[in-house]
DSSP file (Angstrom, degrees, kcal/mol; ACC not computed):
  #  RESIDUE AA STRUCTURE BP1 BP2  ACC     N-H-->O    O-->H-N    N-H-->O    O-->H-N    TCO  KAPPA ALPHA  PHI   PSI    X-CA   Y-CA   Z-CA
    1    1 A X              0   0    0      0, 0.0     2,-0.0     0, 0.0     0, 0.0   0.000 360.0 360.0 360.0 160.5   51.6  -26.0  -54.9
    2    2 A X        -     0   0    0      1,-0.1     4,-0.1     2,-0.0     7,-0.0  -0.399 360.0-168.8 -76.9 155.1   48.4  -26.0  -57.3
    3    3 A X        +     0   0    0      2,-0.1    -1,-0.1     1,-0.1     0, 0.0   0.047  68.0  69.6-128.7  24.1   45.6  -24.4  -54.7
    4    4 A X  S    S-     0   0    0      1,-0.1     4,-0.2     2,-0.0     2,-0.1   0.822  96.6-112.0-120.9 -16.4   42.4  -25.2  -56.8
    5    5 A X     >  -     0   0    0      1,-0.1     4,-1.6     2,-0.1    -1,-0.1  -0.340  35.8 -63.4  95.4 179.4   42.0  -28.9  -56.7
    6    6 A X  H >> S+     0   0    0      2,-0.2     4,-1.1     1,-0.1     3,-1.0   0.955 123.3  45.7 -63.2 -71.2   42.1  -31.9  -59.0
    7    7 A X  H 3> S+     0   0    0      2,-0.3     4,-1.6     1,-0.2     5,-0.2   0.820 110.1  53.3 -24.7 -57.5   39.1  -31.1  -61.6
    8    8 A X  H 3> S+     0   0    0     -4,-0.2     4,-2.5     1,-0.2     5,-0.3   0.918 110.8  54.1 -71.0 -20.0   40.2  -27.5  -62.1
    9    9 A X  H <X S+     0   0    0     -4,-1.6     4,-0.7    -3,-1.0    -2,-0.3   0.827 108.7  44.2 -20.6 -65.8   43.7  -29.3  -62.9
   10   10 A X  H  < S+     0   0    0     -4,-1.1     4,-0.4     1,-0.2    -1,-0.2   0.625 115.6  47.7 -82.0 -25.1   42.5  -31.4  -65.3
   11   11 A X  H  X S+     0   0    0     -4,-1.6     4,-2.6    -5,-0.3    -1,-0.2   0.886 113.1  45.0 -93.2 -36.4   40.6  -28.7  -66.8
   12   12 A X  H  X S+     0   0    0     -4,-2.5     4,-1.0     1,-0.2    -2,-0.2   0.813 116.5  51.0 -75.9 -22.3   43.6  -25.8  -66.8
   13   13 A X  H  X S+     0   0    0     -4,-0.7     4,-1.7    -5,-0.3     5,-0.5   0.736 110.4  48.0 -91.8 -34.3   46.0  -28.7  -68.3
   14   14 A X  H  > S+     0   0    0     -4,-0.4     4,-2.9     2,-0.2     5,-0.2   0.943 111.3  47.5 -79.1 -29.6   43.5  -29.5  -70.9
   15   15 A X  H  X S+     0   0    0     -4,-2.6     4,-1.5     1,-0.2     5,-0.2   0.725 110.1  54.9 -80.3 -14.7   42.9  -25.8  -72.0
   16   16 A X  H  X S+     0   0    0     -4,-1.0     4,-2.4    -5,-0.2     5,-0.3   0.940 111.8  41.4 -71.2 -58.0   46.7  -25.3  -72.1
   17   17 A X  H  X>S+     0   0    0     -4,-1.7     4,-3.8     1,-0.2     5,-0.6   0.990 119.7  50.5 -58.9 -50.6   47.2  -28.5  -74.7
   18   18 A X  H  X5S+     0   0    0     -4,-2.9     4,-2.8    -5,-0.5    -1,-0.2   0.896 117.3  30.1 -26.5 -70.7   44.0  -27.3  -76.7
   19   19 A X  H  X5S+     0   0    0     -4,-1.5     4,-2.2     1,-0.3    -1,-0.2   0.845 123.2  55.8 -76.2  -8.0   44.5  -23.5  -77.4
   20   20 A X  H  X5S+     0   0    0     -4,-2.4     4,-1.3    -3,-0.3    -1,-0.3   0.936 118.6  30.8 -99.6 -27.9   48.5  -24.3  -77.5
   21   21 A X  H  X5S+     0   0    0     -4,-3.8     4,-4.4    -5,-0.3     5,-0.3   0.950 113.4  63.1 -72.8 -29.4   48.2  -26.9  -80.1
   22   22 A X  H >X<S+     0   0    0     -4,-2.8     3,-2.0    -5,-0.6     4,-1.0   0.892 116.4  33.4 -26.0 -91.9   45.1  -25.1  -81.7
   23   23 A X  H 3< S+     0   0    0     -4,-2.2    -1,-0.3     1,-0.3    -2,-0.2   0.577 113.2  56.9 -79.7  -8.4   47.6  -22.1  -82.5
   24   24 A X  H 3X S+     0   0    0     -4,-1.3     4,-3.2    -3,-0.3    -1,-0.3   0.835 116.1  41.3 -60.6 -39.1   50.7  -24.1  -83.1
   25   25 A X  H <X S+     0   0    0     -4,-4.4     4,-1.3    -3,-2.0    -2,-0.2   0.721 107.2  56.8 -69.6 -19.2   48.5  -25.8  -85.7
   26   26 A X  H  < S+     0   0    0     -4,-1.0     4,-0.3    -5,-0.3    -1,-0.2   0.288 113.3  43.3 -92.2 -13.0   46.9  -22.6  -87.0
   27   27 A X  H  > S+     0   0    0      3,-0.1     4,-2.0     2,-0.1     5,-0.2   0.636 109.7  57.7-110.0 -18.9   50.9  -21.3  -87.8
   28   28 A X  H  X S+     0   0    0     -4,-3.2     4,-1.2     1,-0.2     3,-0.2   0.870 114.3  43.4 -45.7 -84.1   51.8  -25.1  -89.4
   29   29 A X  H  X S+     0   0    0     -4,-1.3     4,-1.1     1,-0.3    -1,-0.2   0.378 110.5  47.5 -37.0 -41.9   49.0  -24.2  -91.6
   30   30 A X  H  > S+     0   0    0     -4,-0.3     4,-2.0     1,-0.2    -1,-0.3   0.986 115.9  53.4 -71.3 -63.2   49.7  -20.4  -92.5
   31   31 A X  H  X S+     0   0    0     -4,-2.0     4,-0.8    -3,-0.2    -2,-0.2   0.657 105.5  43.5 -66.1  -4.4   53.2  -21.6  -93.1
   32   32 A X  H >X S+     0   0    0     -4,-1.2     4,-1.6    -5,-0.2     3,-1.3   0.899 116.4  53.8 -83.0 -69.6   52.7  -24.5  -95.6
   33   33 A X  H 3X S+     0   0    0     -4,-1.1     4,-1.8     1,-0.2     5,-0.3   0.901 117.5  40.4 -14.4 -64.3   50.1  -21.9  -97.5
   34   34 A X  H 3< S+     0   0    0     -4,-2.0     4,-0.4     1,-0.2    -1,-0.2   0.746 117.9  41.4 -60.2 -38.3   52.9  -19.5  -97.5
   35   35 A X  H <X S+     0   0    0     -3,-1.3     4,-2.5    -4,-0.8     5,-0.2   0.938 111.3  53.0 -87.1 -43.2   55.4  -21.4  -98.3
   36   36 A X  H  X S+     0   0    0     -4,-1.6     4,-2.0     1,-0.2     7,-0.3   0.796 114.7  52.5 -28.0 -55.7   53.5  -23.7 -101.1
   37   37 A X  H  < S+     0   0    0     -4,-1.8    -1,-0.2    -5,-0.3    -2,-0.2   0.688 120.3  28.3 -84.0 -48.3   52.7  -20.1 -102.6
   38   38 A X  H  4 S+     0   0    0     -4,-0.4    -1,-0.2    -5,-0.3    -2,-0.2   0.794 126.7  34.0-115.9   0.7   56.1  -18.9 -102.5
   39   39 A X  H  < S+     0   0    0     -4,-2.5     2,-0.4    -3,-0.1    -3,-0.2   0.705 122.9  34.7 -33.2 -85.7   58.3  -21.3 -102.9
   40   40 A X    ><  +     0   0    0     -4,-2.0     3,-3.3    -5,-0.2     4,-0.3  -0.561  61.7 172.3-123.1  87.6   56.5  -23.9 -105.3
   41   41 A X  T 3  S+     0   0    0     -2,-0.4    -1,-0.1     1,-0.3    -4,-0.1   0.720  72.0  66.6 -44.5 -18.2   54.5  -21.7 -107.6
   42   42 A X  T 3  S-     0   0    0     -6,-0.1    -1,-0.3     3,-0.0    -5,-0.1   0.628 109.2-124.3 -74.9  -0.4   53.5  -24.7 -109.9
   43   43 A X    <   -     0   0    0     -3,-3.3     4,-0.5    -7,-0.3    -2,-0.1   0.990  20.6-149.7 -16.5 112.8   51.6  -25.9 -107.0
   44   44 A X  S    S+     0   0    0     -4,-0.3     4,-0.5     1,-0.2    -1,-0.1   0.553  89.1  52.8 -59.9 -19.1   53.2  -29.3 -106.7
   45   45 A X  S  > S+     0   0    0      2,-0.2     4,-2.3     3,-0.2     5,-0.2   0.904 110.8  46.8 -98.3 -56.7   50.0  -31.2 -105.2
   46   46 A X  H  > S+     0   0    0      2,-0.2     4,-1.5     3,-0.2    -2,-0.1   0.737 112.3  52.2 -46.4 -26.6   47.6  -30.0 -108.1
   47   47 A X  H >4 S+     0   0    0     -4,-0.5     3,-1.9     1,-0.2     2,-0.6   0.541 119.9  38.0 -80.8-111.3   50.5  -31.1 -110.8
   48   48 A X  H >> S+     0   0    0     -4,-0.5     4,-1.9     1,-0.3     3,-1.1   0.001 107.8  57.9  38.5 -68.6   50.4  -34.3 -109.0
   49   49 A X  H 3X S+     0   0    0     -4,-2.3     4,-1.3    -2,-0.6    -1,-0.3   0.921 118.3  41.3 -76.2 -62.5   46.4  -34.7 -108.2
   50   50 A X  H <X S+     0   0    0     -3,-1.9     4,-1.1    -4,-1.5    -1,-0.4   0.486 101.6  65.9 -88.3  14.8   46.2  -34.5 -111.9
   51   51 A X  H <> S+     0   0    0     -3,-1.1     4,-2.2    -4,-0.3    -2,-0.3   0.964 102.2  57.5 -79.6 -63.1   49.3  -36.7 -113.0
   52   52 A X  H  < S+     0   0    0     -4,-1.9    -2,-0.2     2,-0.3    -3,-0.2   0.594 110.1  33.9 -29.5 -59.4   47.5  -39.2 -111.6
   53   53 A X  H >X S+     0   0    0     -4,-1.3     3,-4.1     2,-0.2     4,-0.9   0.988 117.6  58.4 -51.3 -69.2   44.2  -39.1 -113.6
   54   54 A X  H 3X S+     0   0    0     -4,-1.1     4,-0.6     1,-0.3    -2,-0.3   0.730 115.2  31.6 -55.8 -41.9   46.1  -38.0 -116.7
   55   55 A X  H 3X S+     0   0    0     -4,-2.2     4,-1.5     1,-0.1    -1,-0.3   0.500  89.1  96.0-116.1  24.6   48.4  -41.1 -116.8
   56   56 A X  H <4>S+     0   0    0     -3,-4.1     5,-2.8    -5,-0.2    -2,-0.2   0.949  89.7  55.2 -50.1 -54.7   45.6  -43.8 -115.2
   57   57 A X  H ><5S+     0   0    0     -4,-0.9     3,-2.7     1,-0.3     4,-0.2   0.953  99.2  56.1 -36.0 -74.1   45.0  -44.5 -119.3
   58   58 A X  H 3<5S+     0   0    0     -4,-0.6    -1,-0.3     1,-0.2    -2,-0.2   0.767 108.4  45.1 -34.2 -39.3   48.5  -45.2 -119.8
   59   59 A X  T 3<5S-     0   0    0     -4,-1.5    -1,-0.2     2,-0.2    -2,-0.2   0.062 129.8 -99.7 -98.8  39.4   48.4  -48.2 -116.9
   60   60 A X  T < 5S+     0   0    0     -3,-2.7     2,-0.5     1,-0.3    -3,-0.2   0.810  83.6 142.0  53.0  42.0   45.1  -49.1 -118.7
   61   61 A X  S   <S-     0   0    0     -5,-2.8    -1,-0.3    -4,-0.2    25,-0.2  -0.897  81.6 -28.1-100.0 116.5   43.2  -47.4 -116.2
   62   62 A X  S    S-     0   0    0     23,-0.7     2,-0.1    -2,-0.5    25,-0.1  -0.304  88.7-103.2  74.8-145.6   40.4  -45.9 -118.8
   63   63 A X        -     0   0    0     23,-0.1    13,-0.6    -3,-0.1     2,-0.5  -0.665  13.9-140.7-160.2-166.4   41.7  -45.4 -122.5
   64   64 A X  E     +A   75   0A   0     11,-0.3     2,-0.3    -2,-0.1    11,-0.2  -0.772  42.6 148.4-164.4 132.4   42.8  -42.3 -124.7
   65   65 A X  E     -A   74   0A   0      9,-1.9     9,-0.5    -2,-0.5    12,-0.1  -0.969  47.6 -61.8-164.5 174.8   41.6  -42.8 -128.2
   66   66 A X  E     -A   73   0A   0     -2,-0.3     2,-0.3     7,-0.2     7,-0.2  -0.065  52.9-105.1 -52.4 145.5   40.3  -40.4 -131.2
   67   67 A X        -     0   0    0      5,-2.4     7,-0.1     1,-0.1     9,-0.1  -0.622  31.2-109.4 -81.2 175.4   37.4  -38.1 -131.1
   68   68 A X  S    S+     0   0    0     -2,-0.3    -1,-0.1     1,-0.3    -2,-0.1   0.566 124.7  49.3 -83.1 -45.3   34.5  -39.0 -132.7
   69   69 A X  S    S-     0   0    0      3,-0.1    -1,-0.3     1,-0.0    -3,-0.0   0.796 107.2-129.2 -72.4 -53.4   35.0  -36.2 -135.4
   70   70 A X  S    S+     0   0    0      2,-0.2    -2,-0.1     3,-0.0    -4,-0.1   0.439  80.5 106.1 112.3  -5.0   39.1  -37.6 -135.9
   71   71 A X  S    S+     0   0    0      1,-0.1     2,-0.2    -5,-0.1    -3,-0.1   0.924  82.9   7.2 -66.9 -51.9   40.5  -34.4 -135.5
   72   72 A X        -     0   0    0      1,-0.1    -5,-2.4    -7,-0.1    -2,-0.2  -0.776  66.9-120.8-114.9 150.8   42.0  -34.7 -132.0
   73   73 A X  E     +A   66   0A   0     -7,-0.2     2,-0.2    -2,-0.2    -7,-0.2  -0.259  41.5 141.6 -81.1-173.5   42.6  -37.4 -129.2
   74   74 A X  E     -A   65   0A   0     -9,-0.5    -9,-1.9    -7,-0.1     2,-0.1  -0.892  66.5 -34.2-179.6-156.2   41.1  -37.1 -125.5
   75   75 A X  E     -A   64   0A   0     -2,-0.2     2,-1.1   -11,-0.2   -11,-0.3  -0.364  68.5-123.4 -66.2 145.0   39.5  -39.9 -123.0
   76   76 A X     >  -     0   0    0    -13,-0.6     4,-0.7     1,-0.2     3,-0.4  -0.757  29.0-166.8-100.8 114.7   37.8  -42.2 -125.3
   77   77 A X  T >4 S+     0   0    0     -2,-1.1     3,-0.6     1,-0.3     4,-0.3   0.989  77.9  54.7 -79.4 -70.1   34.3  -42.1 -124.0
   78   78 A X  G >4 S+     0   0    0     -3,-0.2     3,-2.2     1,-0.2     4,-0.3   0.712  81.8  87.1 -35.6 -24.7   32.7  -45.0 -125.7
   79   79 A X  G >> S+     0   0    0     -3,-0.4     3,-8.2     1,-0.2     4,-1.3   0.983  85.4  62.9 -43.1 -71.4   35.3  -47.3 -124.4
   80   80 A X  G << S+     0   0    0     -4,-0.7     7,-0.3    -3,-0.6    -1,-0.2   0.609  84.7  65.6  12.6 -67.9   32.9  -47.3 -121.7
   81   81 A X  G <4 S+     0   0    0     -3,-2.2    -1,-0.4    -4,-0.3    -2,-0.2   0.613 124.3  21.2 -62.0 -16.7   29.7  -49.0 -123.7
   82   82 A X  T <4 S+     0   0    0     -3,-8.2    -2,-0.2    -4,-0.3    -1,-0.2   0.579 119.3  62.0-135.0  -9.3   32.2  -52.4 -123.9
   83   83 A X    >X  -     0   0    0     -4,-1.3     3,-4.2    -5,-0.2     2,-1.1  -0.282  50.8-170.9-120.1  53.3   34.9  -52.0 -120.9
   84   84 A X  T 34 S+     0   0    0      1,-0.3     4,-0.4    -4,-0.2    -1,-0.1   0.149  87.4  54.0 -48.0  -8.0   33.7  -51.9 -117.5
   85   85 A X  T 3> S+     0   0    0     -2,-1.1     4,-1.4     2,-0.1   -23,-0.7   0.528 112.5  50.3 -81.6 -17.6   37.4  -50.8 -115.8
   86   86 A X  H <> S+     0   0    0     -3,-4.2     4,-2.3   -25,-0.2     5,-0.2   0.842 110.1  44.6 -81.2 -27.1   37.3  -47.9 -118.4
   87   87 A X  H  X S+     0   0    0     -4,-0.7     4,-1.4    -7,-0.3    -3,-0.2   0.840 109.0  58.6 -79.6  -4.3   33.7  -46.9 -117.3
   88   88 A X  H  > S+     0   0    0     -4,-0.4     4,-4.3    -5,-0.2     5,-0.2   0.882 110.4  46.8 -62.1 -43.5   35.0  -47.3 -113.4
   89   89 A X  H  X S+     0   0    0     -4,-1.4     4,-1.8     1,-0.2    -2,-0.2   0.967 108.2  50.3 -72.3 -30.3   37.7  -44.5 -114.4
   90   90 A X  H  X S+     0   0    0     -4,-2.3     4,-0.8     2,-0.3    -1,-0.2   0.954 118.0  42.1 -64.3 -45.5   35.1  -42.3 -116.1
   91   91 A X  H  X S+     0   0    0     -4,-1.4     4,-3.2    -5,-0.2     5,-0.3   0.996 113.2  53.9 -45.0 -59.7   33.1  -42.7 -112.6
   92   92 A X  H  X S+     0   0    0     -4,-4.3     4,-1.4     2,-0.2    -2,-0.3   0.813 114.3  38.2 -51.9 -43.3   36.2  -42.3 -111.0
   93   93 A X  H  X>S+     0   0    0     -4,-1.8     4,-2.3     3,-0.2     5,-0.8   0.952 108.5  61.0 -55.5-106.4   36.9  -38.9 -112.8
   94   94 A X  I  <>S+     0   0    0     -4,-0.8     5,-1.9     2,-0.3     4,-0.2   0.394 112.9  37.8  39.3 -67.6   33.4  -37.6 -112.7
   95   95 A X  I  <>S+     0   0    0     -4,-3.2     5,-2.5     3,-0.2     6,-0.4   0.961 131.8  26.2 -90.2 -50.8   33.4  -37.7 -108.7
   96   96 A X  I  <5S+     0   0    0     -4,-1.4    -2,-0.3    -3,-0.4    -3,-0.2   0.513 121.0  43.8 -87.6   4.8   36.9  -36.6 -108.4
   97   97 A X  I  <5S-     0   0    0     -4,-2.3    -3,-0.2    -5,-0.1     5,-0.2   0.540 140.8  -0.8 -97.5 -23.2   38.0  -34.8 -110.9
   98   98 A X  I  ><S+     0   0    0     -5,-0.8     4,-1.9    -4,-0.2    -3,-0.2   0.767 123.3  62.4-116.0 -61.3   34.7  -32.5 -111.2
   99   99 A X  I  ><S+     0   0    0     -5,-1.9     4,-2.0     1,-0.2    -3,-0.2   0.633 117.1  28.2  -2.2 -78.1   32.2  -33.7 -108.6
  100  100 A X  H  >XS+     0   0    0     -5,-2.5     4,-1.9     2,-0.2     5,-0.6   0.856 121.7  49.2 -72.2 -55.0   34.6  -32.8 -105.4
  101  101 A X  H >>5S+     0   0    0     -6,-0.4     4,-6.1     2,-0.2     3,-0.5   0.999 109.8  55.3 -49.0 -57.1   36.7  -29.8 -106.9
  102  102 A X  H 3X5S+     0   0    0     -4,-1.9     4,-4.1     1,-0.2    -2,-0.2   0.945 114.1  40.3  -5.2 -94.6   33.3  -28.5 -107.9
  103  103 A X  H 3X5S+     0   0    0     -4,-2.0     4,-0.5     2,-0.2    -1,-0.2   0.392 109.8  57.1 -54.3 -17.2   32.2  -28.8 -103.9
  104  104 A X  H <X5S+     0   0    0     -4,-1.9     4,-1.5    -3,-0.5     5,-0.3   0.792 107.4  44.3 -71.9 -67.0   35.2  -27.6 -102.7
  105  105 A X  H >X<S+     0   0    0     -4,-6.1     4,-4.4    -5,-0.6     3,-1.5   0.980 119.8  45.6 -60.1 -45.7   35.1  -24.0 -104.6
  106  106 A X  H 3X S+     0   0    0     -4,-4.1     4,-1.8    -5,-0.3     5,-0.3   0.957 109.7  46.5 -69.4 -55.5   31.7  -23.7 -103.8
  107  107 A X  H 3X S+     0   0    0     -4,-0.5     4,-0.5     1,-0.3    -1,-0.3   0.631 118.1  47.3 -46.5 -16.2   31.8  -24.6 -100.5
  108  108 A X  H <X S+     0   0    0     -4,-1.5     4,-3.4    -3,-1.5    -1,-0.3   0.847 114.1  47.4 -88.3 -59.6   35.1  -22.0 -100.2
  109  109 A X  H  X S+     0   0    0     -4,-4.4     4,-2.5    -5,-0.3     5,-0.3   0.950 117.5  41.6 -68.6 -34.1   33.4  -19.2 -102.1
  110  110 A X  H  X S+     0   0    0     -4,-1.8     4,-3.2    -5,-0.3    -1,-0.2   0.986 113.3  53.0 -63.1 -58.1   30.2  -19.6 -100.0
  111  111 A X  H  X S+     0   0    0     -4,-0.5     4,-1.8    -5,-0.3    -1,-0.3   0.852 112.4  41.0 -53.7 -48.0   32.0  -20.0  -97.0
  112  112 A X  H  X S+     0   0    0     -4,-3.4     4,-1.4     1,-0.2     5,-0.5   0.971 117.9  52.5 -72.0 -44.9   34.4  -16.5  -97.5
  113  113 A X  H  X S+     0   0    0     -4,-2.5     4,-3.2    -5,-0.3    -2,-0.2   0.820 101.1  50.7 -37.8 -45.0   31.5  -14.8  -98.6
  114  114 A X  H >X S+     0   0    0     -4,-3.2     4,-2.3    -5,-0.3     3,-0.6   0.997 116.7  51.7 -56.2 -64.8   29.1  -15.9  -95.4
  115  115 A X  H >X S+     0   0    0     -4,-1.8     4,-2.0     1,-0.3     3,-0.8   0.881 112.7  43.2 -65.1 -70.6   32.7  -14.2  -93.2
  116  116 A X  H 3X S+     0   0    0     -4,-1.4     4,-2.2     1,-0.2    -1,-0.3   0.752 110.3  50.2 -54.7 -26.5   32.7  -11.1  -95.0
  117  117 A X  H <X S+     0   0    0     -4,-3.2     4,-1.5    -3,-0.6    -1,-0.2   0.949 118.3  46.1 -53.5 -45.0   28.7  -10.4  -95.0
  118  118 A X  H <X S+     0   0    0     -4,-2.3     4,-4.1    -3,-0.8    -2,-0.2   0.902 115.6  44.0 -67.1 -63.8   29.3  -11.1  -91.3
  119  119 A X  H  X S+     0   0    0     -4,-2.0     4,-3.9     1,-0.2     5,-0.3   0.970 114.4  55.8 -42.8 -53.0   32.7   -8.6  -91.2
  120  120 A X  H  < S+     0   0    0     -4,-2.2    -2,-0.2    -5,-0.4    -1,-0.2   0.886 104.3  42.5 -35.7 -61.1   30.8   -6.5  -93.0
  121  121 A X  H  X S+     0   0    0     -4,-1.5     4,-1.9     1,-0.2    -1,-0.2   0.607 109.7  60.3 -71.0 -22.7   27.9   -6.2  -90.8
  122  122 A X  H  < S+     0   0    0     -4,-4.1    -2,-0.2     1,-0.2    -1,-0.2   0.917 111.4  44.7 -77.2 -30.6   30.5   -5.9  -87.2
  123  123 A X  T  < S+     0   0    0     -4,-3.9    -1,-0.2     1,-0.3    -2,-0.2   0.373 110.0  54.2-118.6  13.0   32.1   -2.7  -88.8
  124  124 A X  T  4 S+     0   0    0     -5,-0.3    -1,-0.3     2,-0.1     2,-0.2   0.867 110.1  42.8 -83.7 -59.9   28.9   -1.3  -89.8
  125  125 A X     <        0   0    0     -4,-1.9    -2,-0.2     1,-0.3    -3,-0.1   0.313 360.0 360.0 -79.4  16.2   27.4   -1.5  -86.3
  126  126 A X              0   0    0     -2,-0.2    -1,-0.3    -4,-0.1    -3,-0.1   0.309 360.0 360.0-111.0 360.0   30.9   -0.1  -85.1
């Protein structure tokens, strides 16, 4: 029979679901990383992420038209000045196609950077 009481119960039954989903979720994660990586090299979620932008024009989402010059096509930025659902996709692109990717890598690079100054500094003092 449990010999500690009700409270320390609640509290050894909570630290069991924690750390045992904690590290069941911490191997989901390593294997979808792993697998993404070796598996599907195009990375399927980036082809994707930008299929999305890329054919928003086509369902008259923005517009695709000539540069300015005549040589080549791209987003046609002036639509903008007369079409208020093509300047919502230019917004819409802007925050998530640069805005957020943008914020992500930095926020990644700062972020390994901080844990290796850190590493760095335990195996010095070691």
């Amino acid at each position: 029979r449990w010999l500690y009481g009700k409270q320390i119960c609640l509290f050894y039954a909570f630290c069991g679901v924690l750390f045992g989903i904690c590290s069941l979720s911490s191997l989901t994660l390593l294997s979808t990383v792993c697998c993404l990586k070796i598996c599907f090299p195009a990375y399927v979620c980036a082809w994707t992420y930008a299929a999305a932008f890329a054919c928003s024009p086509l369902a008259h989402w923005g517009e695709y038209g000539a540069e300015p010059y005549g040589t080549a096509c791209c987003i046609d930025w002036h639509s903008t000045n007369v079409n208020a659902v093509a300047m919502s996709y230019i917004v819409v692109l802007f925050v998530f196609c640069f805005i957020l990717p943008c914020g992500v890598i930095v926020t990644s690079y700062s972020l390994i950077l901080v844990t290796v100054k850190e590493s760095r500094k335990a195996v010095e003092q070691h």
